[in-house]
N, CA, C and O atoms as a DFTB+ gen file, in Angstrom:
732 C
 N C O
     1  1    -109.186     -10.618      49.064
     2  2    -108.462     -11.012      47.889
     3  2    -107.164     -10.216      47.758
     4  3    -106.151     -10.897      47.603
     5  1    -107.010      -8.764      47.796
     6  2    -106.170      -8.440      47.654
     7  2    -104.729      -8.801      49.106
     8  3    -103.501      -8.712      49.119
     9  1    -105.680      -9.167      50.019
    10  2    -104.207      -9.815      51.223
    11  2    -103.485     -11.012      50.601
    12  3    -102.275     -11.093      50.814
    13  1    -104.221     -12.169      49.685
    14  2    -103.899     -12.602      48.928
    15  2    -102.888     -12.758      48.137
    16  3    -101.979     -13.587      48.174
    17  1    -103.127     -11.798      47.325
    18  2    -102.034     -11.266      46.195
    19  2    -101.295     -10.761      46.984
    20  3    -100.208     -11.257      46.686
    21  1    -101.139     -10.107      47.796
    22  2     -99.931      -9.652      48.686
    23  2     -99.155     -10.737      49.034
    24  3     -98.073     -10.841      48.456
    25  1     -99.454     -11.543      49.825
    26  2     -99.099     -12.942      50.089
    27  2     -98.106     -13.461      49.385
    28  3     -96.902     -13.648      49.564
    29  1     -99.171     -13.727      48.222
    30  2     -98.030     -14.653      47.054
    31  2     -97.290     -13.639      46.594
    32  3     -96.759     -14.231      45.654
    33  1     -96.788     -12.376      46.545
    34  2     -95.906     -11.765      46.283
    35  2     -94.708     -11.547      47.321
    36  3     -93.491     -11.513      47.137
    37  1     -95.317     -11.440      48.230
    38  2     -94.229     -12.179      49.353
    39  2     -93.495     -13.279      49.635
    40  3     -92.453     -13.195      50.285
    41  1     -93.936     -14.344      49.204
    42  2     -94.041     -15.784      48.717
    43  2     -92.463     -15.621      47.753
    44  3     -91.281     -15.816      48.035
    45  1     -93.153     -15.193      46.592
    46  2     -92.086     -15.310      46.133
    47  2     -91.010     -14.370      45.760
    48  3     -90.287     -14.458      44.767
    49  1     -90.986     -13.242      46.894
    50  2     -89.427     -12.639      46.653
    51  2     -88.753     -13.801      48.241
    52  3     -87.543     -13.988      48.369
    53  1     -89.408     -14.194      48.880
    54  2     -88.762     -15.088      49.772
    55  2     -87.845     -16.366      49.474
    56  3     -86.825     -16.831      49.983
    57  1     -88.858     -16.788      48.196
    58  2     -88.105     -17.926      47.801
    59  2     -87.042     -17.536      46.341
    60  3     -86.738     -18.508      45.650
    61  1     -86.636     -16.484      46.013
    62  2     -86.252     -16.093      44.789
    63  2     -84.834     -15.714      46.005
    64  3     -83.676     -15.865      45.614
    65  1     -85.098     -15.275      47.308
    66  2     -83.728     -15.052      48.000
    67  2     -83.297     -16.098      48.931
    68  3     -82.989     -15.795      50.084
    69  1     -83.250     -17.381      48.489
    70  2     -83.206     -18.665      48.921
    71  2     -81.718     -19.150      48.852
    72  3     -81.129     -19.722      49.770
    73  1     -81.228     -18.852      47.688
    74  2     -80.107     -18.655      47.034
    75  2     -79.970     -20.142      46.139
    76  3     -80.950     -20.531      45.504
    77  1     -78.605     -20.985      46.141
    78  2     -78.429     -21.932      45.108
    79  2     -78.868     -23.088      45.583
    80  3     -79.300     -23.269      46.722
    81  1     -78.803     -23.609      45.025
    82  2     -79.559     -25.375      45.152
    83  2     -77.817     -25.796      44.950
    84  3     -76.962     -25.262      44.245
    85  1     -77.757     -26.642      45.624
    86  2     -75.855     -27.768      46.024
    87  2     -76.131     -28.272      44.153
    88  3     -75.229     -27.969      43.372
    89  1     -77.093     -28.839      43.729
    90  2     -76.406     -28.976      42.769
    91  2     -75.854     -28.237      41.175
    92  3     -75.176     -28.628      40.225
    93  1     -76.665     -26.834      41.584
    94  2     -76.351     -25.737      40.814
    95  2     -74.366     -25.222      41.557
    96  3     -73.412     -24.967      40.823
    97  1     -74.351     -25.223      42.408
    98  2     -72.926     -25.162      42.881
    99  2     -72.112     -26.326      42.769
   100  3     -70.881     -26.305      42.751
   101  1     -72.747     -27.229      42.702
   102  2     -71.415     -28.193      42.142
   103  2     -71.249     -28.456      40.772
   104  3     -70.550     -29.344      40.282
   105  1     -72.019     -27.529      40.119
   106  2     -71.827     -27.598      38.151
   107  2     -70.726     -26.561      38.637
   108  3     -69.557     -26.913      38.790
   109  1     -71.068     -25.545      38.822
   110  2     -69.736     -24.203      38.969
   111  2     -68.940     -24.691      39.454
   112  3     -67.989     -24.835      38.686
   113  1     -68.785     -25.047      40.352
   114  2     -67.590     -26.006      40.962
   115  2     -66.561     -26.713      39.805
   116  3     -65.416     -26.343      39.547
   117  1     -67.301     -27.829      39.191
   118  2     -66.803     -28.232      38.434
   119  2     -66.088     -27.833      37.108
   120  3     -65.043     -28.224      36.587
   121  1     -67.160     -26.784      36.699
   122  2     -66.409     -25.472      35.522
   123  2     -65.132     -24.705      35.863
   124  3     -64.116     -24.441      35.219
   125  1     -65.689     -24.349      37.541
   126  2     -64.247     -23.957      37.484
   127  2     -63.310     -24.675      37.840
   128  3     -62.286     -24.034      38.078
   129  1     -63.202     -26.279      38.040
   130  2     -62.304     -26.989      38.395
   131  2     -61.677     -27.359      36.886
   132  3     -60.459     -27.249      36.743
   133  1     -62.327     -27.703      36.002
   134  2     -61.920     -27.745      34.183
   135  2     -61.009     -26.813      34.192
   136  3     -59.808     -27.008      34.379
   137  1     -61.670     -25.500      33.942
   138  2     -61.058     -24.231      33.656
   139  2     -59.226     -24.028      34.603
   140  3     -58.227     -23.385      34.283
   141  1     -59.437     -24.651      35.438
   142  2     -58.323     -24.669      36.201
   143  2     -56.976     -25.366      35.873
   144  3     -55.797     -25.012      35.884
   145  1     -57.595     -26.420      35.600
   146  2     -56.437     -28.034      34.906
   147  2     -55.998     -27.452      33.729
   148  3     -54.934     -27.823      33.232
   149  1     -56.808     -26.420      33.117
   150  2     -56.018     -26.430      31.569
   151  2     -55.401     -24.703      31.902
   152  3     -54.456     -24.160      31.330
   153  1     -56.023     -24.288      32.676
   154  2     -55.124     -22.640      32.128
   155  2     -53.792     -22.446      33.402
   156  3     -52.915     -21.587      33.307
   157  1     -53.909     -23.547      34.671
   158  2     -53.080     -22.902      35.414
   159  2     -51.449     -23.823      35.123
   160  3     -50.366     -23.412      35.540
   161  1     -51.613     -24.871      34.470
   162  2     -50.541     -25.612      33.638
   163  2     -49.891     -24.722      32.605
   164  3     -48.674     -24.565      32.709
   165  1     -50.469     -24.178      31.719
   166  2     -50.503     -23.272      30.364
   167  2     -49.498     -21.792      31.506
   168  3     -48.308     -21.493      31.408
   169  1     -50.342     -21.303      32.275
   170  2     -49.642     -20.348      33.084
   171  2     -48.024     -20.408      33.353
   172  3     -46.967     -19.902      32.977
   173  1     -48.576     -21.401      34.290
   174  2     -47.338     -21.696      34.817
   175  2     -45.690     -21.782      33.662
   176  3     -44.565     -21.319      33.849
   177  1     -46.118     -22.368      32.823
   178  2     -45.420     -22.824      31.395
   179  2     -44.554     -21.586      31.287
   180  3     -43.392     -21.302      31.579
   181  1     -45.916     -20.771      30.579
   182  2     -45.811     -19.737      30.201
   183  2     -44.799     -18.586      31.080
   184  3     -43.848     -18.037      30.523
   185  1     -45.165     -18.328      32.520
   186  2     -44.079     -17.953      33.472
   187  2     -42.437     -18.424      33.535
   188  3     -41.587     -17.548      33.695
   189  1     -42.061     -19.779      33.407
   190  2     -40.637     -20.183      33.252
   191  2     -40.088     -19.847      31.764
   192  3     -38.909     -19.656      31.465
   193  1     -41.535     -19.809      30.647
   194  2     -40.430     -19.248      28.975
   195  2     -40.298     -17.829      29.032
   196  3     -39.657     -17.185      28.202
   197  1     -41.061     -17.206      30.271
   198  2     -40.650     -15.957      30.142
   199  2     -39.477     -15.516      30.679
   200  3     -38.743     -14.598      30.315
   201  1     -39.353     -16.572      31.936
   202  2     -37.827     -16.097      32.680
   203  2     -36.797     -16.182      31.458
   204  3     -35.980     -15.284      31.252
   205  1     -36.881     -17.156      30.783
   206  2     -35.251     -17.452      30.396
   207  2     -35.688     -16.832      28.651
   208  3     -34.932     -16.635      27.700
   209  1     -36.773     -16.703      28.726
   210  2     -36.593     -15.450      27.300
   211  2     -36.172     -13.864      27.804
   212  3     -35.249     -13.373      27.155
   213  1     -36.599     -13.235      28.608
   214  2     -35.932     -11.917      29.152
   215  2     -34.473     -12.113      29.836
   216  3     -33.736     -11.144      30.014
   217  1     -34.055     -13.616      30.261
   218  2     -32.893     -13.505      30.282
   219  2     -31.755     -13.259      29.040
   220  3     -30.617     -12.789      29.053
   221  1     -32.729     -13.877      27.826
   222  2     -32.007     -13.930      26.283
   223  2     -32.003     -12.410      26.250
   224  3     -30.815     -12.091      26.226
   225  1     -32.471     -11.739      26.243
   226  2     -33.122     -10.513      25.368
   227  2     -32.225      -9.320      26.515
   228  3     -31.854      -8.180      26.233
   229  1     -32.109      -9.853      27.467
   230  2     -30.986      -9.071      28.084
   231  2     -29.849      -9.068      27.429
   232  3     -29.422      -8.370      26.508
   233  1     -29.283     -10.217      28.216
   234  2     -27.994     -10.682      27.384
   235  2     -27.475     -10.391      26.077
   236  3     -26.338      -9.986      25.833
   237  1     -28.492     -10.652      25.168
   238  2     -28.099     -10.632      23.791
   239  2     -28.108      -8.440      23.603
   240  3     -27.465      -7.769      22.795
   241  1     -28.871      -8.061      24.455
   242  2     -29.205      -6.421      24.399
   243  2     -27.545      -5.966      25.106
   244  3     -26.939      -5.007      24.630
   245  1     -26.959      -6.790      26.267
   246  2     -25.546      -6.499      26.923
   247  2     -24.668      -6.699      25.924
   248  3     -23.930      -5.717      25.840
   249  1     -24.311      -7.870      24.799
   250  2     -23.388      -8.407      24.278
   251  2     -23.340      -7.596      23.263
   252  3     -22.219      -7.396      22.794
   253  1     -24.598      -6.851      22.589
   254  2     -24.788      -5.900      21.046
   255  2     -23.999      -5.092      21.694
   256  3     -22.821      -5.035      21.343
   257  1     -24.620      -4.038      23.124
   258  2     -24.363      -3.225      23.683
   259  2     -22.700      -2.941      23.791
   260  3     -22.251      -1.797      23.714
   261  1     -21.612      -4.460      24.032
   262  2     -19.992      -4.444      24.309
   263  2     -19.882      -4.057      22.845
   264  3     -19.122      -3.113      22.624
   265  1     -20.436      -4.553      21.901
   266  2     -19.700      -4.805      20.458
   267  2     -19.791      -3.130      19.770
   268  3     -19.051      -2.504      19.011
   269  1     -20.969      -2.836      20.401
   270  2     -20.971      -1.254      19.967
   271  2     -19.920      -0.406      21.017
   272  3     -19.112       0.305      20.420
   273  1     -19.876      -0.400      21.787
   274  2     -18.773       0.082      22.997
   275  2     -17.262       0.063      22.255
   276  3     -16.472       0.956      22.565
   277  1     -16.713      -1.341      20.904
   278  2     -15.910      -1.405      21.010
   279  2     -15.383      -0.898      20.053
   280  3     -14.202      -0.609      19.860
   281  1     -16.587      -0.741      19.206
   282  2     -16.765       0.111      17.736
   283  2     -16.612       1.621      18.160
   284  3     -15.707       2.253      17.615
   285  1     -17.111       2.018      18.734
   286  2     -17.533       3.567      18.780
   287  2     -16.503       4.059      19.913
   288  3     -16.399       5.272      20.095
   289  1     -15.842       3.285      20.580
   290  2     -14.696       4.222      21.520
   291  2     -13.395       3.874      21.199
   292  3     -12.451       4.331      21.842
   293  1     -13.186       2.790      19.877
   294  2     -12.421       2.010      18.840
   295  2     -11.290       1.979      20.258
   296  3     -10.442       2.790      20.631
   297  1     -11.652       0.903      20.702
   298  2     -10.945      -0.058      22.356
   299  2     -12.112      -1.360      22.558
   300  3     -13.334      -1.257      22.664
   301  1     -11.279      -2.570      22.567
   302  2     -11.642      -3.507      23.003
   303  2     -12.523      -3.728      23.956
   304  3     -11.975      -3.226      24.936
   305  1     -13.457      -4.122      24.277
   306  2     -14.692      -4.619      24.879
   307  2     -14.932      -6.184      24.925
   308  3     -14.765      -7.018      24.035
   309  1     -15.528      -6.388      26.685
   310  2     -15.197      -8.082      26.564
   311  2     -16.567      -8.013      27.789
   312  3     -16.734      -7.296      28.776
   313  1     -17.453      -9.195      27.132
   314  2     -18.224      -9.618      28.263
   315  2     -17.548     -11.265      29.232
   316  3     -16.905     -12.108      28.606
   317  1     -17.766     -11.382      30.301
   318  2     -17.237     -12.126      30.638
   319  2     -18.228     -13.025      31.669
   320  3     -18.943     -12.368      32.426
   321  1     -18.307     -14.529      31.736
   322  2     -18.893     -14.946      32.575
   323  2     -18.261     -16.348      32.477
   324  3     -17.404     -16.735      31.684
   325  1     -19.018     -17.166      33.687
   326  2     -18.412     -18.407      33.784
   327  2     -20.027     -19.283      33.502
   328  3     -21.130     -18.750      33.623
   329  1     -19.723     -20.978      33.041
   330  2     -20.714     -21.866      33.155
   331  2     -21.016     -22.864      34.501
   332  3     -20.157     -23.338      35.245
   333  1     -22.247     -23.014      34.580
   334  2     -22.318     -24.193      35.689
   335  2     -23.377     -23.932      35.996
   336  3     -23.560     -22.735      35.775
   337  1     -24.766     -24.691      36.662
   338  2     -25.857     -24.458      37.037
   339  2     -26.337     -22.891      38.163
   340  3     -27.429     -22.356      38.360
   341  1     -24.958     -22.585      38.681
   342  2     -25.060     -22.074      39.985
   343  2     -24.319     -20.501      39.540
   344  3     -23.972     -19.710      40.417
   345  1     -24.134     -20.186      37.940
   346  2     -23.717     -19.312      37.381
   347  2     -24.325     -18.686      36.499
   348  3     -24.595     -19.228      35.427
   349  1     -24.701     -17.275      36.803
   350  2     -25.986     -16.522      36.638
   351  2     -25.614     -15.021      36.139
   352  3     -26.297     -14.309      35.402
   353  1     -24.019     -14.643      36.887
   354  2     -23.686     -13.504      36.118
   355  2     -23.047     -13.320      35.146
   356  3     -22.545     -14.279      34.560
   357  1     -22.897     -12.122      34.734
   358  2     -22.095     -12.037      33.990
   359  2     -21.625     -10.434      33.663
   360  3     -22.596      -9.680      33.603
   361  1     -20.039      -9.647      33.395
   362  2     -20.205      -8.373      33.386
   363  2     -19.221      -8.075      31.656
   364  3     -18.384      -8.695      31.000
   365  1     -19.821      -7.033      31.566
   366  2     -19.206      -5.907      30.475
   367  2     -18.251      -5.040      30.761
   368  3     -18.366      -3.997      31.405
   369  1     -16.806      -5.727      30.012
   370  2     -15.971      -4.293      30.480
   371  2     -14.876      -4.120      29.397
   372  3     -14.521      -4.954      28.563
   373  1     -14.413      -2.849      29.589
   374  2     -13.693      -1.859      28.652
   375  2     -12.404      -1.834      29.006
   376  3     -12.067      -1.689      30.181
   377  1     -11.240      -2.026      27.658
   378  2      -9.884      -2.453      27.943
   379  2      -9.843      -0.257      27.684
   380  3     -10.270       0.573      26.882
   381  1      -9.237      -0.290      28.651
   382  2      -8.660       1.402      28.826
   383  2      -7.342       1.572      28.992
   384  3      -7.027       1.467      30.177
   385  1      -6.470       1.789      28.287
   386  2      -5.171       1.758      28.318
   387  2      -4.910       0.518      28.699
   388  3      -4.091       0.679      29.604
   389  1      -5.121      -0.825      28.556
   390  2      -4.305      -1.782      29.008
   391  2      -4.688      -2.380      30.156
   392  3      -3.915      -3.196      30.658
   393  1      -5.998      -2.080      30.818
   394  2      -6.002      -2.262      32.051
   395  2      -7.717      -2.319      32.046
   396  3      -8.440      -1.327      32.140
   397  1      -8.186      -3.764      31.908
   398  2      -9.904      -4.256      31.908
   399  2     -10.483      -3.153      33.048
   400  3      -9.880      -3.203      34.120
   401  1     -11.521      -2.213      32.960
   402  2     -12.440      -1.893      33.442
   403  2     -13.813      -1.989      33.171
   404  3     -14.220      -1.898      32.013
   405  1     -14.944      -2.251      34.595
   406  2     -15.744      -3.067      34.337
   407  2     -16.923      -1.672      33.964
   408  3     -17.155      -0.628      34.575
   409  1     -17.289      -2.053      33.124
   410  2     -18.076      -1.070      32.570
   411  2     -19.354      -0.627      33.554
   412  3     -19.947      -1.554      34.106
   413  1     -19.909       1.025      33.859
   414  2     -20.844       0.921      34.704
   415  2     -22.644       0.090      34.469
   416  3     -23.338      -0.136      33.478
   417  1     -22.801      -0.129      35.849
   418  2     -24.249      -0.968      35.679
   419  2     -24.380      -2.253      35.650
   420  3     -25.415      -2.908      35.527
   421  1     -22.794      -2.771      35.820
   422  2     -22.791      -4.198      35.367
   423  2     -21.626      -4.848      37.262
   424  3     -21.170      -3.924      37.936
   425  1     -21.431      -5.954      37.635
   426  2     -22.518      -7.608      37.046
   427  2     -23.460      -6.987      36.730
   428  3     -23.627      -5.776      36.870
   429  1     -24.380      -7.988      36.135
   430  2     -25.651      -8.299      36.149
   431  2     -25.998      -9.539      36.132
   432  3     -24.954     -10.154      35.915
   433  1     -27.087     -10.475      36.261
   434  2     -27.453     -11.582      36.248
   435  2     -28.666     -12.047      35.775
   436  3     -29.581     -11.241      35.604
   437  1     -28.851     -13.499      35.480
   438  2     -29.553     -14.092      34.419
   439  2     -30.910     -13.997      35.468
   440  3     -30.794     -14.074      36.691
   441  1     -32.119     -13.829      34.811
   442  2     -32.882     -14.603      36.047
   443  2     -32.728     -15.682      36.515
   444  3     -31.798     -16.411      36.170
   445  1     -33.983     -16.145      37.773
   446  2     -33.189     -16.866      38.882
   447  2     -33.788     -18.407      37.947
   448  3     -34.823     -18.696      37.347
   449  1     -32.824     -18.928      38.170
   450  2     -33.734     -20.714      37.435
   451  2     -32.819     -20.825      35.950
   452  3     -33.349     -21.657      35.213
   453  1     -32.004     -20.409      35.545
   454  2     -31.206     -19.573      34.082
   455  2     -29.772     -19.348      34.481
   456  3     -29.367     -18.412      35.170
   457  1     -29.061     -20.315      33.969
   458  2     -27.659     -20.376      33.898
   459  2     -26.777     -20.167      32.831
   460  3     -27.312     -20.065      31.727
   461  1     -26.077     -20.116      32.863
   462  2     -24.887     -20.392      31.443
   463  2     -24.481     -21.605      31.672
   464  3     -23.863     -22.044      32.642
   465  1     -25.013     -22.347      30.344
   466  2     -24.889     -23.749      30.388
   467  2     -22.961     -24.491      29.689
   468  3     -22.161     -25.367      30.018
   469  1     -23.070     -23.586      28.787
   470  2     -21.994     -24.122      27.910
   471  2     -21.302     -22.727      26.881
   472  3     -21.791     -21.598      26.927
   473  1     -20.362     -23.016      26.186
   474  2     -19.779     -21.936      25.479
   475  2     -17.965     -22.341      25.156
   476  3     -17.118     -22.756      25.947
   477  1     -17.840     -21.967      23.453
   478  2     -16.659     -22.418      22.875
   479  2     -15.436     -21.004      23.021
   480  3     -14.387     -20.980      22.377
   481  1     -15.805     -20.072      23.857
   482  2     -15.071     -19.423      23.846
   483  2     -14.267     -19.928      25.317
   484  3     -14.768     -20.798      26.028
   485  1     -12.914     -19.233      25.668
   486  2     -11.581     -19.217      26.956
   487  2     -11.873     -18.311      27.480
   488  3     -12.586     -17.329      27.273
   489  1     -11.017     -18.838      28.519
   490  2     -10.557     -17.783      29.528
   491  2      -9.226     -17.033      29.074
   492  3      -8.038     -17.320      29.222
   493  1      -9.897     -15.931      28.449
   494  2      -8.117     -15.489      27.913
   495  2      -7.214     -14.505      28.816
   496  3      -6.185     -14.033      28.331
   497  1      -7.538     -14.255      29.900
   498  2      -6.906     -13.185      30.740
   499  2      -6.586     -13.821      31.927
   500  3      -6.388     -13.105      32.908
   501  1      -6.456     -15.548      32.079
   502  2      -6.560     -16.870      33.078
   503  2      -7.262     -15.921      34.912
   504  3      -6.771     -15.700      36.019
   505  1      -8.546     -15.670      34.252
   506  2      -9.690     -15.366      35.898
   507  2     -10.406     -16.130      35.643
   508  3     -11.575     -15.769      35.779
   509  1     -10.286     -16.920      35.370
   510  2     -11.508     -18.075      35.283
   511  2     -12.992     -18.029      34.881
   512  3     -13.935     -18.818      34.941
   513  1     -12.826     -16.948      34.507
   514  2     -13.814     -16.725      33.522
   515  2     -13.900     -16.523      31.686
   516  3     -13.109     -15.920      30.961
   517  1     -15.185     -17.286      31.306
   518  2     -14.888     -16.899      29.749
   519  2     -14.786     -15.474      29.420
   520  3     -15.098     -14.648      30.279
   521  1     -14.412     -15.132      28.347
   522  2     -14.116     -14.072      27.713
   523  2     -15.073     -13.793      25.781
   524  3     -14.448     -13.964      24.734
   525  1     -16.266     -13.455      25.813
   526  2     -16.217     -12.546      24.590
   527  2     -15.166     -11.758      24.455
   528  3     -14.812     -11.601      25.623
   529  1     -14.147     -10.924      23.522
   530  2     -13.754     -10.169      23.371
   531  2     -13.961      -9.710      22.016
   532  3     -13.791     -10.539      21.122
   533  1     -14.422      -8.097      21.598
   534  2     -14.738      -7.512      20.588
   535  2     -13.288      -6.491      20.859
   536  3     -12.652      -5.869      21.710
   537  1     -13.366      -6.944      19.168
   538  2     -12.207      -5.556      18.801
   539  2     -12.715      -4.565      18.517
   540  3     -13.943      -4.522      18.439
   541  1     -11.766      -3.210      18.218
   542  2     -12.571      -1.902      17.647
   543  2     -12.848      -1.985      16.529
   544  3     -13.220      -0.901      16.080
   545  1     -12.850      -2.922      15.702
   546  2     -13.920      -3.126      14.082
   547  2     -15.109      -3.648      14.564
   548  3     -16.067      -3.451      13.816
   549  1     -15.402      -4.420      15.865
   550  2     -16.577      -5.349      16.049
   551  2     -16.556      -6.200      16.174
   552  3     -17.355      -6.773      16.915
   553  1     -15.444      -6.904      15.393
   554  2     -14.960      -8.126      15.332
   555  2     -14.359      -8.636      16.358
   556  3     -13.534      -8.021      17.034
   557  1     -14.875     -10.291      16.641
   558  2     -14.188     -10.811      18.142
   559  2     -12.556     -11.429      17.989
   560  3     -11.906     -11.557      16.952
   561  1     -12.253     -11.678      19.062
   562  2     -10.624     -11.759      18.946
   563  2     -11.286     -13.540      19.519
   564  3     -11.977     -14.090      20.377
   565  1     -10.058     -13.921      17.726
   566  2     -10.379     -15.628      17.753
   567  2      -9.666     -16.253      18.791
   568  3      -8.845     -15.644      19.477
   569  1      -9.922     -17.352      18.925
   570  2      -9.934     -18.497      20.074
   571  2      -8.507     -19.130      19.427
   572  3      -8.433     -19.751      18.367
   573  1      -7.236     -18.765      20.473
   574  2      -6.008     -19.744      20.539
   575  2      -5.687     -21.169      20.968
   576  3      -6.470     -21.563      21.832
   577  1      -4.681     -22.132      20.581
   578  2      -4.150     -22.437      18.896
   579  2      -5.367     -22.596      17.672
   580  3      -5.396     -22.085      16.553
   581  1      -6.514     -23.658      18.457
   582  2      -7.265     -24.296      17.367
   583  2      -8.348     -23.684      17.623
   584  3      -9.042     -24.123      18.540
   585  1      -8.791     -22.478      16.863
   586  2     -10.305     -21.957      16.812
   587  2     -11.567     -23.046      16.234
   588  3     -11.460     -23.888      15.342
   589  1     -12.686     -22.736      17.006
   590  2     -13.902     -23.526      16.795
   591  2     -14.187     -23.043      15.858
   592  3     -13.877     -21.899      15.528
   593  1     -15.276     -24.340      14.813
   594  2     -15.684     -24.022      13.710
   595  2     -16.870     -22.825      13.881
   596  3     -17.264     -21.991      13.065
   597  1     -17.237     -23.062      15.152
   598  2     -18.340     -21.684      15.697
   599  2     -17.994     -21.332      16.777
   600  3     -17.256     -22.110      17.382
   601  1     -18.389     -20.010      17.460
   602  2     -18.366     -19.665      18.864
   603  2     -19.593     -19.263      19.380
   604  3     -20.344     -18.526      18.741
   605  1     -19.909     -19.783      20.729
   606  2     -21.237     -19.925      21.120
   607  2     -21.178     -19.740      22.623
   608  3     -20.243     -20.038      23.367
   609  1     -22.597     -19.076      23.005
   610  2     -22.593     -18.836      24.279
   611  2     -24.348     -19.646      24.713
   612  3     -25.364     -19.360      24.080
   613  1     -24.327     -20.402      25.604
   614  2     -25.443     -21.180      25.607
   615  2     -26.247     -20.928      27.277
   616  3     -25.665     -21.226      28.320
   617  1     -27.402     -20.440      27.241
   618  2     -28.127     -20.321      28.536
   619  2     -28.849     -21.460      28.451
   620  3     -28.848     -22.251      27.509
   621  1     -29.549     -21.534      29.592
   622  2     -30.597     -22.861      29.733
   623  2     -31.254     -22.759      31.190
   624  3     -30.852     -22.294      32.257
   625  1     -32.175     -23.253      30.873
   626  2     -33.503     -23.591      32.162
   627  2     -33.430     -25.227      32.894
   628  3     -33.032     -26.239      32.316
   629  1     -33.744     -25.170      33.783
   630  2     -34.045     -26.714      33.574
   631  2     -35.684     -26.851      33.744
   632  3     -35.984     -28.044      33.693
   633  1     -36.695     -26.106      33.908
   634  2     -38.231     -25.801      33.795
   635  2     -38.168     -26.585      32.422
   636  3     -37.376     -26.421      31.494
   637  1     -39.044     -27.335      32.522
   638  2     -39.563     -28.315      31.028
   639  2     -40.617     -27.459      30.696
   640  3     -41.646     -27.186      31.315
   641  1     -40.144     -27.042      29.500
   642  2     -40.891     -26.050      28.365
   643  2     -40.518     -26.368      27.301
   644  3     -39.821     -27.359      27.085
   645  1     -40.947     -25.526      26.406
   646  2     -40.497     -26.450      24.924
   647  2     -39.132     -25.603      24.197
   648  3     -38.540     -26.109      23.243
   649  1     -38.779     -24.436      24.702
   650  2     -37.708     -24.323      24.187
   651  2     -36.582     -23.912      25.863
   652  3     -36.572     -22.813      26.417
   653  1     -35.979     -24.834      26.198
   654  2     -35.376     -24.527      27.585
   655  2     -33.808     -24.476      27.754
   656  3     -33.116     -24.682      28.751
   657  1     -33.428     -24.094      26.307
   658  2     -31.655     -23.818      26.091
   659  2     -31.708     -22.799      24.703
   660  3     -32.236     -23.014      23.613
   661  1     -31.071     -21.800      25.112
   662  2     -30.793     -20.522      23.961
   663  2     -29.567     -21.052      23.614
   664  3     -28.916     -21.740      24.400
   665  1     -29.041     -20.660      21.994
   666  2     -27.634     -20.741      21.568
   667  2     -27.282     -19.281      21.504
   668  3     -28.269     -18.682      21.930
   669  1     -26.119     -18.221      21.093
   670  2     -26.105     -17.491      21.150
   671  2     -24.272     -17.924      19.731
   672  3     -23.107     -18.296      19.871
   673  1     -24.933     -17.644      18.917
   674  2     -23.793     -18.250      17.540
   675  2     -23.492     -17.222      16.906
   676  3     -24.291     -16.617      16.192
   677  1     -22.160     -16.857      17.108
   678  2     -20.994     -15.842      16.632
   679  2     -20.466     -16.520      15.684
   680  3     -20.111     -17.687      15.514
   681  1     -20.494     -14.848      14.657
   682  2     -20.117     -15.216      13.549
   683  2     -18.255     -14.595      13.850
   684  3     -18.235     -14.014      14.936
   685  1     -16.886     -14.601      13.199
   686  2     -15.967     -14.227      13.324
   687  2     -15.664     -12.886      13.485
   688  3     -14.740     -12.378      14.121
   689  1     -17.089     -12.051      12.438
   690  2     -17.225     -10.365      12.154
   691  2     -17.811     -10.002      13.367
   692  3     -17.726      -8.792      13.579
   693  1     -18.627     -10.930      14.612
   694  2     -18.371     -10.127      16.118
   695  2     -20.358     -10.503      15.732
   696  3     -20.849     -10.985      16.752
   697  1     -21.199     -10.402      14.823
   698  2     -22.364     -10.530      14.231
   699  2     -22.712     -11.970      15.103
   700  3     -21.938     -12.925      15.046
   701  1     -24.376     -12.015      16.174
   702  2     -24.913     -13.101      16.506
   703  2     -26.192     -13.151      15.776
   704  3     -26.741     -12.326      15.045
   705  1     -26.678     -14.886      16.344
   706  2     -27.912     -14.993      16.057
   707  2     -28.185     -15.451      17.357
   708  3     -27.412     -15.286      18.300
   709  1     -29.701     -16.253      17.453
   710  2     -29.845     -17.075      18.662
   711  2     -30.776     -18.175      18.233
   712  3     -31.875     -17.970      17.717
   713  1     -30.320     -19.213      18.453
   714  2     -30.844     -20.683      18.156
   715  2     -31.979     -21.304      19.791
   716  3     -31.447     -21.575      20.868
   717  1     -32.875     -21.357      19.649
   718  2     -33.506     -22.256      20.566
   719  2     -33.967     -23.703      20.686
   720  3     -34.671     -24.085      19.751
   721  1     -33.783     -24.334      21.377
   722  2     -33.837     -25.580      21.493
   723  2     -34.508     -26.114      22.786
   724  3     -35.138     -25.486      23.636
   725  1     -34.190     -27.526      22.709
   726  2     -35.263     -27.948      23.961
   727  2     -34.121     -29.325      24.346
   728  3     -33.952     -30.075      23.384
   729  1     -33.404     -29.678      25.543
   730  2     -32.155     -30.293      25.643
   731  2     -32.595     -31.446      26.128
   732  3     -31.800     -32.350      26.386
């Protein structure tokens, strides 16, 4: 009797290390195929609003950054960049006696997928690039003959997300906000 009981205890650590039955693995399978459709969409999403939000949060951290530069060394300060899908930088620099220098640390550039889409400010120094320019109050130097009713600097994604174009809306006192939208 007791070879027995040995037996069936053998019995069943044999069949307890058998492992899964196909259709216990194709429920998991399937859980994790669910789990997949909804979080790696959501991910992904989530990855392109981050590019072109740390591109905002730069930018807008560079542009505070000129306006204080122009205040506190009371000399003009100008960020400068151009628009077009394939235009990504942009630099900070300091009028020093008369003569634009580009402030250290800078180009810099938007992340990659994140352009400068649009913007009501000129090229006022004719390099073909736009021009912020902050005076030493803070205040930006207005747009010649016919100034816009606003001045704006506009990034954008083309990643379909729900907000995939920043505004960047100057007030005359040199003071932004940032508007998001979806284009």
């Amino acid at each position: 009797m007791a070879a027995r009981m040995h037996k069936g205890a053998v019995h069943m650590k044999t069949r307890s290390s058998q492992g899964y039955s196909l259709a216990e693995m194709l429920i998991v399978l399937s859980i994790i195929g669910l789990i997949s459709l909804v979080a790696v969409p959501n991910f992904i999403s989530f990855q392109r609003s981050a590019k072109i939000k740390s591109s905002l949060r730069q930018l807008t951290s560079d542009v505070r950054s000129a306006r204080q530069r122009a205040i506190a060394q009371f000399r003009q300060s100008k960020v400068t960049f151009t628009t077009g899908e394939t235009e990504r930088s942009y630099t900070v620099e300091d009028n020093v006696n008369g003569t634009w220098t580009v402030a250290p640390g800078y180009p810099k550039q938007l992340e990659s997928g994140v352009y400068f889409y649009g913007t009501t400010f000129t090229d006022v120094n004719s390099d073909s690039k736009y021009d912020v320019i902050f005076l030493n109050n803070g205040s930006i130097l207005p747009v010649t003959p016919s100034p816009p009713s606003e001045y704006n600097i506009v990034i954008r994604t083309n990643a379909d997300i729900p907000f995939n174009e920043y505004k960047l809306k100057f007030g005359v006192a040199g003071n932004f906000t940032t508007i998001g939208s979806k284009f």
